[in-house]
N, C-alpha and C positions, 0 to 999 in steps of 0.2 A: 395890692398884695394878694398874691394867692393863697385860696380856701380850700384845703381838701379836709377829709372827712374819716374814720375810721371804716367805714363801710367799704364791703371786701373790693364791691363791684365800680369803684370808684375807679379809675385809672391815675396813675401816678402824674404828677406834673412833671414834663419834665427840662434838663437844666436851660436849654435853648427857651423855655416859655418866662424861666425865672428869670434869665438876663431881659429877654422882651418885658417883664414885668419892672426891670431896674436893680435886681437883684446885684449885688457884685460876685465876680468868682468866688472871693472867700467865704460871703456868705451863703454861696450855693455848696459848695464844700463842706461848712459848717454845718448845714440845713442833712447832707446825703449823709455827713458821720453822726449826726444825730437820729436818721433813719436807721439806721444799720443798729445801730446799739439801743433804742427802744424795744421795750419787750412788754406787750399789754399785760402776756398773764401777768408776769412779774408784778406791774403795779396792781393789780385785783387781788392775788395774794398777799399783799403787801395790806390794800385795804380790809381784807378781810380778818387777817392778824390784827389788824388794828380795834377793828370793829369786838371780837372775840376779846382785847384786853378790857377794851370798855366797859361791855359788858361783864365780866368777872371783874371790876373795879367797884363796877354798882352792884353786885352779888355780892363781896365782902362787905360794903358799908350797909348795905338790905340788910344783911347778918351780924350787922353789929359787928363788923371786925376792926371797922374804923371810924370816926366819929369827929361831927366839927367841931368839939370842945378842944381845946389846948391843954396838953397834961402842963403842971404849973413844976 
């Protein structure tokens, strides 16, 4: 199976290496519309949102705004 890498200077594999590799058409198809539709910033954003609720989750419960007692 082929490895490539996010680094820029990488060059693409491409479909003629995947079938050489075993790949089937579908799944070199599968593989190009999964190229096409990833979006790194996207996911870094998406991490970073996430990272920023976290943290304001342990900023409220720091601040007393939430608490592991169970109100009864």
């Amino acid at each position: 199976m082929a490895r490539t890498t996010a680094n820029p200077t990488t060059r693409p594999v491409t479909a003629a290496e995947l079938l050489e590799q075993g790949f089937s058409p579908s799944e070199i198809a599968s593989l190009a519309r999964l190229r096409e539709n990833w979006n790194p910033a996207a996911e870094q954003v998406e991490s970073i949102l996430d990272w920023r609720r976290i943290q304001f989750a342990k900023w409220l419960y720091d601040n007393g705004h939430y608490s592991e007692d169970v109100a009864a």
